[in-house]
Legacy VTK file of the C-alpha trace (Angstrom):
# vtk DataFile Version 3.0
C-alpha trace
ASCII
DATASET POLYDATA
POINTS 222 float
0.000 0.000 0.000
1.287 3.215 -0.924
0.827 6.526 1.461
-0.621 9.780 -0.036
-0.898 13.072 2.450
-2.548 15.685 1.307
-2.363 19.426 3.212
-5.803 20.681 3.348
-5.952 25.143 3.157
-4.563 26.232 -0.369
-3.826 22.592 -1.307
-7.041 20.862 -1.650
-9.144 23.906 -0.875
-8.653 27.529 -3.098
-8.919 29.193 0.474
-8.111 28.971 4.110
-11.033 27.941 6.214
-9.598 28.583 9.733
-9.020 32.365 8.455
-12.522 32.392 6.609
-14.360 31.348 9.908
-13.019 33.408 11.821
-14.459 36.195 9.024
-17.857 33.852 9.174
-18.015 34.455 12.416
-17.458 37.873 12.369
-20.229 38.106 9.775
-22.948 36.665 12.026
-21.912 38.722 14.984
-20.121 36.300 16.770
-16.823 38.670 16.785
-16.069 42.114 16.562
-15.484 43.073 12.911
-12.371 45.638 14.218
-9.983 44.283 16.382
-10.724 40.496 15.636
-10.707 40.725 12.153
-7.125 42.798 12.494
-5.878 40.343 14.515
-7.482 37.140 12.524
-5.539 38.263 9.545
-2.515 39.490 11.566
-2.125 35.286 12.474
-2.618 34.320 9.056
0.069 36.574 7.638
2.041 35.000 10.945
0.915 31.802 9.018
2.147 32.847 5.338
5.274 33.709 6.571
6.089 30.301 8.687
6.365 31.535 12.027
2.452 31.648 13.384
2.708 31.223 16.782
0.092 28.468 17.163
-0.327 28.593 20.862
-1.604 31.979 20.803
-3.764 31.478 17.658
-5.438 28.658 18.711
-6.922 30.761 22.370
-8.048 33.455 20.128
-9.597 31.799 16.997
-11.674 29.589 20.055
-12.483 32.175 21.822
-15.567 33.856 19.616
-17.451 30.095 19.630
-15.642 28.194 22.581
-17.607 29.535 25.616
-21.454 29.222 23.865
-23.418 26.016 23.446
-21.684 23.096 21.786
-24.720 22.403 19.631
-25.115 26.126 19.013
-21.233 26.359 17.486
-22.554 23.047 16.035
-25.256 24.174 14.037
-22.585 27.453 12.825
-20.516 25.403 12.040
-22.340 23.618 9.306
-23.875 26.907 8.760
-19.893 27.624 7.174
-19.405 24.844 5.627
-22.928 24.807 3.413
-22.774 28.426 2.708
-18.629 28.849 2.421
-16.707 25.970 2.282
-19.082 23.481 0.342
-18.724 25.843 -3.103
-14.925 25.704 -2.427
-14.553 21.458 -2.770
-14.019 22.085 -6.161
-13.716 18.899 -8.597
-9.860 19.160 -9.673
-9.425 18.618 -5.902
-11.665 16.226 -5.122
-10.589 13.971 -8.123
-6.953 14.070 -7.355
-7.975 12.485 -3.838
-10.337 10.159 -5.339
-7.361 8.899 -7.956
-5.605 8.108 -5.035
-7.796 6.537 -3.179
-9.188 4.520 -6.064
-4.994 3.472 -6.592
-5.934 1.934 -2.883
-3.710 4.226 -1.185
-3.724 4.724 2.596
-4.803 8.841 2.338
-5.138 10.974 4.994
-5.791 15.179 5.285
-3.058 16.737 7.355
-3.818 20.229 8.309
-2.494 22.530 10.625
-6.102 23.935 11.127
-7.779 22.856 14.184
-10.076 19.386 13.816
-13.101 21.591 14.782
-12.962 23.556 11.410
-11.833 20.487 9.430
-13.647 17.915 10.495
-16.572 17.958 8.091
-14.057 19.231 5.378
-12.612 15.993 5.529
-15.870 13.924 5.508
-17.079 16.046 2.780
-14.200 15.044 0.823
-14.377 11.420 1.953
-11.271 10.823 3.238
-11.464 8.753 6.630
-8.369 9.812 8.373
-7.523 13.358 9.410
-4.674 14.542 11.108
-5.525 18.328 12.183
-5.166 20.258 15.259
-6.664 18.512 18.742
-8.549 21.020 20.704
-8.197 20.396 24.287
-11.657 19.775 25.981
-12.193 19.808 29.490
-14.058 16.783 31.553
-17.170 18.361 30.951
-16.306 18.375 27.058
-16.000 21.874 26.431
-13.432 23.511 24.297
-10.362 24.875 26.470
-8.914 27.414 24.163
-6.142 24.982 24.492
-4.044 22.106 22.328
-4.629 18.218 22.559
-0.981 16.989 21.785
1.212 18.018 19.310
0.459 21.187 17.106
0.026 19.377 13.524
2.000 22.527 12.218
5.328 22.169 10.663
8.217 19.586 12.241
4.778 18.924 14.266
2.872 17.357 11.208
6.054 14.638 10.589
5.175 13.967 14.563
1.564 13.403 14.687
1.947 11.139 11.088
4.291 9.150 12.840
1.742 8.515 15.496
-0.797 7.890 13.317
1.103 5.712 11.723
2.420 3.914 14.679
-1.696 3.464 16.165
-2.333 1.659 12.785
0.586 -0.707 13.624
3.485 0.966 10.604
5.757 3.042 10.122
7.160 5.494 7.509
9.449 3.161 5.974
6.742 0.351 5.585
5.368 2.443 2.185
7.225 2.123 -0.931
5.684 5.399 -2.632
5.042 8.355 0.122
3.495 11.069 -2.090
2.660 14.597 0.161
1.113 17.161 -1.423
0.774 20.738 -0.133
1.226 24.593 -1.079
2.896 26.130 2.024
6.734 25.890 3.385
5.562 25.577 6.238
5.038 21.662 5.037
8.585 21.180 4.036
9.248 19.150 6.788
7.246 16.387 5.951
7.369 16.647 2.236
10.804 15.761 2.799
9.554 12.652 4.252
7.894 11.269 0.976
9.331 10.033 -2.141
7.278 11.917 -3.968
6.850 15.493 -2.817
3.965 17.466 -5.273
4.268 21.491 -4.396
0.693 22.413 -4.880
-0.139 25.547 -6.081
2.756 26.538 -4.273
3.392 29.528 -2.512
6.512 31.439 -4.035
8.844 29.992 -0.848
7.836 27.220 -1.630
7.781 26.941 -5.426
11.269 28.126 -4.775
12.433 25.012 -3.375
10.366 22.805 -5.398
12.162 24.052 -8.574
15.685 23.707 -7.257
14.838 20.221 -5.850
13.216 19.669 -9.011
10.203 18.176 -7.507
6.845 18.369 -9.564
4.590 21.740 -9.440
0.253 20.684 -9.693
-1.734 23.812 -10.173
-4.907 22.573 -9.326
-6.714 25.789 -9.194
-6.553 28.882 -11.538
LINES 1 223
222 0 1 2 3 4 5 6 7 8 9 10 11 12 13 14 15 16 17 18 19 20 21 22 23 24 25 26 27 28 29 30 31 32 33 34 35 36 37 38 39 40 41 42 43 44 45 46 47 48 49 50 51 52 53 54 55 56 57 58 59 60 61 62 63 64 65 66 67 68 69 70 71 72 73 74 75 76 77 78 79 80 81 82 83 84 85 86 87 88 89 90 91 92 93 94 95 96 97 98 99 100 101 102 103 104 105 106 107 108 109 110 111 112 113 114 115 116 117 118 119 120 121 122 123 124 125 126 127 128 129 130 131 132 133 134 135 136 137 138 139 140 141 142 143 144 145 146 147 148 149 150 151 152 153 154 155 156 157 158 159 160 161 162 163 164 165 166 167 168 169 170 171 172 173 174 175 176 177 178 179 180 181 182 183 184 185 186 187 188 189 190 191 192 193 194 195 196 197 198 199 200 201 202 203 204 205 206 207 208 209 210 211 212 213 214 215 216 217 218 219 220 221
């Protein structure tokens, strides 16, 4: 069996969902439109540039849904994904992870986003296994502001693969053909892991590297 990774925000979708909730959220009311909008997109430039400080991020993109009703974040949730994300599964995206699957890969969505957000972004694409961002919840089962584990961010992703990995009983070097693909440098870690690293419509770090490396460039969206 052969292992395919796919990064989730600008790889597989044309956007970033954990930056367009948090302006969801601020469209319903839920935040303020100044301050947390200047400081949503203050993280995400953080992001673009590798050096978000994921901690931080993670208490203040909870903290406009975390302290309501489950079922009521529940129900806005959805709200996102069937009036923003669902237009945004777009079919170049979703057949590249069908291929794969269809080539019986083992394929999993690795995403530094938080498994909140990408939960039903990974059913809606059908892929079983997603490796995203624990929230912590406390015994009551409400959302902490905090981290479950290992940020899936970076060096972090090659981690919490590896533990994936090892719960299913394998290990990297059991897979002849490890294909990640993924737009952001902040993935070169564990595309350096595969065999066959695709930089999807890269980023210009990251195109940077994938040219002198000369691994393959897949523009899957215009």
């Amino acid at each position: 069996m052969n292992l395919t990774l796919f990064d989730l925000d600008g790889t597989l979708l044309p956007i970033d969902s954990d930056h367009s909730f948090g302006d969801y959220l601020i469209e319903i009311g839920w935040a303020d439109g100044g301050e947390w909008k200047r400081r949503n997109d203050e993280f995400y430039e953080q992001y673009l540039a590798g050096r978000l400080d994921q901690v931080a991020y993670i208490d203040f993109a909870t903290s406009a849904w975390r302290h309501r009703p489950l079922q009521e974040a529940l129900a806005v949730r959805q709200r996102f994904m069937d009036e923003r994300l669902g237009p945004q599964l777009l079919p170049p995206a979703r057949a590249l992870v069908a291929q794969h699957q269809a080539a019986g890969d083992l394929v999993a969505i690795v995403t530094a986003t938080n498994d909140f957000v990408t939960a039903p972004i990974a059913a809606a694409f059908g892929v079983e296994h997603l490796i995203a961002t624990r929230l912590a919840r406390d015994a009551a089962g409400r959302y902490t502001g905090q981290m479950d584990g290992v940020p899936c961010l970076q060096q972090g992703k090659v981690v919490r693969v590896g533990e994936w990995l090892a719960q299913r009983g394998a290990q990297w070097q059991d897979f002849e053909r490890i294909t990640v693909y993924s737009d952001s440098i902040n993935d070169l870690p564990l595309m350096e892991r595969a065999t066959h690293p695709v930089a999807t419509n890269p980023g210009e770090s990251l195109a940077a590297v994938a040219r002198e490396r000369a691994w393959p460039i897949l523009q899957l969206f215009p």
